[in-house]
TORGU-366474 format. One record per residue (C-alpha): residue number from 1; x, y, z. Coordinates in steps of 0.05 Angstrom, whole numbers, always signed. Layout:
n = NUM | c1 = X | c2 = Y | c3 = Z
...
//
This chain:
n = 1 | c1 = +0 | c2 = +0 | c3 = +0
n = 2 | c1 = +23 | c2 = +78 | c3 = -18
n = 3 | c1 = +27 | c2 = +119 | c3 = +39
n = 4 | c1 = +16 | c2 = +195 | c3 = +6
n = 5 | c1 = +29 | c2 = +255 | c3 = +41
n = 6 | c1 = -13 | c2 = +313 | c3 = +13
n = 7 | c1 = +1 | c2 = +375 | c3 = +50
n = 8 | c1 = -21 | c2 = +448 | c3 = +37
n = 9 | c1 = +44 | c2 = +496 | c3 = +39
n = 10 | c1 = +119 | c2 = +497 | c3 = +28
n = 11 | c1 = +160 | c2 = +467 | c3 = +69
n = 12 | c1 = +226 | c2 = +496 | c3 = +29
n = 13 | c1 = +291 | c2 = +475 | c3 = +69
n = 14 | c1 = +276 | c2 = +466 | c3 = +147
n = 15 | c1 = +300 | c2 = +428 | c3 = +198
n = 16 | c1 = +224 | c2 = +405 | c3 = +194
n = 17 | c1 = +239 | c2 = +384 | c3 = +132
n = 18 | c1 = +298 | c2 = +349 | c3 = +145
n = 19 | c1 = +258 | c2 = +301 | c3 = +200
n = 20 | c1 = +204 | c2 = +291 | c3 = +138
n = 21 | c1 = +255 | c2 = +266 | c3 = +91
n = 22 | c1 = +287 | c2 = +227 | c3 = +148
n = 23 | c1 = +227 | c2 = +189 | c3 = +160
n = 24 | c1 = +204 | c2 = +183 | c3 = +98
n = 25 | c1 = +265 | c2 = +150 | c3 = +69
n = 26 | c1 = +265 | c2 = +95 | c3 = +130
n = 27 | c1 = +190 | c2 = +76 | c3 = +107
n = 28 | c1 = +194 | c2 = +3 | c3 = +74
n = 29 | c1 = +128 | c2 = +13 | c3 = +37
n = 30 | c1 = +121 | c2 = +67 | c3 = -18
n = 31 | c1 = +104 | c2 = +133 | c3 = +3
n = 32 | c1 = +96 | c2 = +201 | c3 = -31
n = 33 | c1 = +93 | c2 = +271 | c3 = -19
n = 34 | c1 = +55 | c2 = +320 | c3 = -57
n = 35 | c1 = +56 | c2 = +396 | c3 = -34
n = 36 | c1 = +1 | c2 = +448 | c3 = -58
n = 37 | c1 = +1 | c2 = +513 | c3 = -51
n = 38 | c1 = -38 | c2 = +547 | c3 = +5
n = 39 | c1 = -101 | c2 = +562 | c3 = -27
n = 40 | c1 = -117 | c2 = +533 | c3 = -92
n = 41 | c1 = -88 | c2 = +472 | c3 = -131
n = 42 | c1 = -123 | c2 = +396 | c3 = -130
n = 43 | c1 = -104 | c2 = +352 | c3 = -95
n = 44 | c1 = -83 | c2 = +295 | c3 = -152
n = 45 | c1 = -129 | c2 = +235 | c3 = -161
n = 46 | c1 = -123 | c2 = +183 | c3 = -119
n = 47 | c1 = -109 | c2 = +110 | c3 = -137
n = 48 | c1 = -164 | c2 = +59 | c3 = -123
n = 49 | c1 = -185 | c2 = +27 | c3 = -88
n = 50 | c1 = -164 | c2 = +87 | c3 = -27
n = 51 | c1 = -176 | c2 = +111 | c3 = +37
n = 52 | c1 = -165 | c2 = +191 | c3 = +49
n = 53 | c1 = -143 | c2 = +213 | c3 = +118
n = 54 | c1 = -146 | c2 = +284 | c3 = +136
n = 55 | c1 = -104 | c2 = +309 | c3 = +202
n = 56 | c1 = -165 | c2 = +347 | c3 = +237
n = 57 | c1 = -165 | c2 = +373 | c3 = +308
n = 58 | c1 = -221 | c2 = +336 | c3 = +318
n = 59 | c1 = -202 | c2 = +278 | c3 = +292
n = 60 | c1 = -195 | c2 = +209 | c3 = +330
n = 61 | c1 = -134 | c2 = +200 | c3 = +366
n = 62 | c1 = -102 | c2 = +138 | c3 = +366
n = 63 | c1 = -42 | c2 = +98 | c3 = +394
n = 64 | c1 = +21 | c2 = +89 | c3 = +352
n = 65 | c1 = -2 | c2 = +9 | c3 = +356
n = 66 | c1 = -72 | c2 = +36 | c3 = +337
n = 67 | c1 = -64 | c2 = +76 | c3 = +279
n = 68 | c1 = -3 | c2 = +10 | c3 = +256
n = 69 | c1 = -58 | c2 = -39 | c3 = +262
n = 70 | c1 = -111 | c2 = -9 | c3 = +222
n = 71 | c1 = -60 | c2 = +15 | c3 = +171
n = 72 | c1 = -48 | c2 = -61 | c3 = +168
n = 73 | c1 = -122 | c2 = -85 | c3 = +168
n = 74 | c1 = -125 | c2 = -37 | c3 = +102
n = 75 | c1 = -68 | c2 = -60 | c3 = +63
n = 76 | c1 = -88 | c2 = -130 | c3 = +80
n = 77 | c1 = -160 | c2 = -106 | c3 = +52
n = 78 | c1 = -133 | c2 = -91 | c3 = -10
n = 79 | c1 = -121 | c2 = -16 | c3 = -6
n = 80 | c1 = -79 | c2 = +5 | c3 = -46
n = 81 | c1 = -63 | c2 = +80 | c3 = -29
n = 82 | c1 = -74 | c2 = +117 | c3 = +30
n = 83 | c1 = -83 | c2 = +191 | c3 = +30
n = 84 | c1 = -56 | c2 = +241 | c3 = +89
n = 85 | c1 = -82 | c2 = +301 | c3 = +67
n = 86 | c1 = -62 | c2 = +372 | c3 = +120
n = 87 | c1 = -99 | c2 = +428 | c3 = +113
n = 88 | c1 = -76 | c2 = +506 | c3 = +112
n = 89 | c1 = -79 | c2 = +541 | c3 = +175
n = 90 | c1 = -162 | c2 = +549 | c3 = +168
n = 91 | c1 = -161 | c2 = +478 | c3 = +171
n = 92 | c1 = -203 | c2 = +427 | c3 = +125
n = 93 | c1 = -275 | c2 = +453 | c3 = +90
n = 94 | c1 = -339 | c2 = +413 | c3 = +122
n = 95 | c1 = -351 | c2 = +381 | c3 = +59
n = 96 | c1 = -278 | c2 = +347 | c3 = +53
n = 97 | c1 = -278 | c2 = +328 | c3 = +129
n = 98 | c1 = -348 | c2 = +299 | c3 = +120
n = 99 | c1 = -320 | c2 = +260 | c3 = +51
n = 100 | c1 = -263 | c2 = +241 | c3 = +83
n = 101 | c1 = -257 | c2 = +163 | c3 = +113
n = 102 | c1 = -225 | c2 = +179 | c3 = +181
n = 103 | c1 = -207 | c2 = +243 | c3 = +208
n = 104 | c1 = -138 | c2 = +242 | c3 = +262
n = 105 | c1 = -111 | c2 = +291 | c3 = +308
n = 106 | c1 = -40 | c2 = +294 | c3 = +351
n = 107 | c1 = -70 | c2 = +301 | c3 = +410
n = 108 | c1 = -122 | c2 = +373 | c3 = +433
n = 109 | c1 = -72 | c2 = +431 | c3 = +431
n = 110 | c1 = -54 | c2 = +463 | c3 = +360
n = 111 | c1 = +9 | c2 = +447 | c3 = +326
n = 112 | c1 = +45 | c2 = +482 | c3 = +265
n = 113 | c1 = +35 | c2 = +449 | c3 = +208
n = 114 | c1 = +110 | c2 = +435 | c3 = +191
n = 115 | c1 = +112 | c2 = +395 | c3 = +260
n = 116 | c1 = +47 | c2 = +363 | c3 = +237
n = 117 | c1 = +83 | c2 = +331 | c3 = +170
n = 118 | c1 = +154 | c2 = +312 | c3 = +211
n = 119 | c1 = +107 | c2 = +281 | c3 = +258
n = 120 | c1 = +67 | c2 = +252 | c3 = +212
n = 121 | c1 = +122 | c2 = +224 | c3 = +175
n = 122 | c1 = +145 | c2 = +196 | c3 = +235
n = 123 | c1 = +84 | c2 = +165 | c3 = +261
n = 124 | c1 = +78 | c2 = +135 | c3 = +182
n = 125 | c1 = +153 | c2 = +100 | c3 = +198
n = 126 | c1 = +133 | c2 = +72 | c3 = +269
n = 127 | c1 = +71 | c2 = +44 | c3 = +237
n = 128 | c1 = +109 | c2 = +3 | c3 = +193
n = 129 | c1 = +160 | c2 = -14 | c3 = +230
n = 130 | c1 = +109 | c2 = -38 | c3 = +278
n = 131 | c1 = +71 | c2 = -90 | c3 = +232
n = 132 | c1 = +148 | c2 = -112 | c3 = +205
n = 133 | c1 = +159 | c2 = -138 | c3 = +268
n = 134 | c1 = +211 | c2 = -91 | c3 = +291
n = 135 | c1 = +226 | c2 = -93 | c3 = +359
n = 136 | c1 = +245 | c2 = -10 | c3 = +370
n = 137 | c1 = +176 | c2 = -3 | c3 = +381
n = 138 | c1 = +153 | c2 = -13 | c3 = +456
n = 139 | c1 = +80 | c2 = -22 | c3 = +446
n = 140 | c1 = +75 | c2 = -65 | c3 = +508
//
C-alpha cells in the first residue's frame, strides 16, 4: 500500500523538513509527498481502491499500535493507497472532512503544520516498523 502525504504549503529547506525526509526515506512501503500551494491547486487523483485521511483537530486519536494496526487491516484489505491530506492554517472545509474516511488529530492543543508533517512522517515509519515486526517499538 502507498502511503501519500498531501500537504497544503511549502515546506522549502527546514529542519522540519529534514525530520520529513528522514522518516520518509526509512519507510519500507512506498510513500509520496505531494505539496500544494496554500489556497488553490487539486489535490491529484487518488489511486483505487483508497482511503483519504485528513489530520483534523477533531479527529480520533489513536495509539502508535492503533493507527499501525488499522494501517495493516487496510493493506491486507486490499487498499492500495492511503491519502494524508493537511490542511492550511483554516483547517479542512466541512464538505472534505465529512468526505473524508477517518479524520486524526496529535493530541487537543494546535500544532504548526511543519511539525504536523515531521510528525506525521514519523508516526507513518513507526507504523510500519510496527507491523514488520521490529522490535524498536515498545507497544507493550
Amino acid at each position: 500500500m502507498r502511503l501519500h502525504i498531501v500537504a497544503r504549503g511549502k515546506i522549502g529547506r527546514s529542519p522540519e523538513a529534514e525530520l520529513v525526509d528522514r522518516y520518509l526515506a526509512r519507510i519500507a512501503w512506498p510513500v509520496k509527498l505531494t505539496e500544494l500551494p496554500d489556497a488553490g491547486g487539486a489535490s491529484p487523483a487518488a489511486m483505487t481502491p483508497s482511503r483519504t485521511v485528513l489530520l483534523d483537530e477533531r479527529g480520533r486519536q489513536f495509539s502508535s499500535g492503533e493507527f499501525a494496526a488499522l494501517l495493516g487491516k487496510w493493506r491486507d484489505e486490499g487498499v492500495r493507497e492511503t491519502r494524508f491530506v493537511i490542511g492550511a492554517a483554516d483547517g479542512h472545509a466541512k464538505a472534505a472532512r465529512s468526505q473524508a474516511d477517518l479524520l486524526i488529530a496529535f493530541g487537543a492543543m494546535t500544532w504548526p503544520h511543519m511539525m504536523a508533517r515531521a510528525m506525521l512522517a514519523e508516526q507513518l515509519w513507526r507504523a510500519v516498523s510496527i507491523l514488520a515486526g521490529h522490535p524498536y517499538h515498545r507497544s507493550g
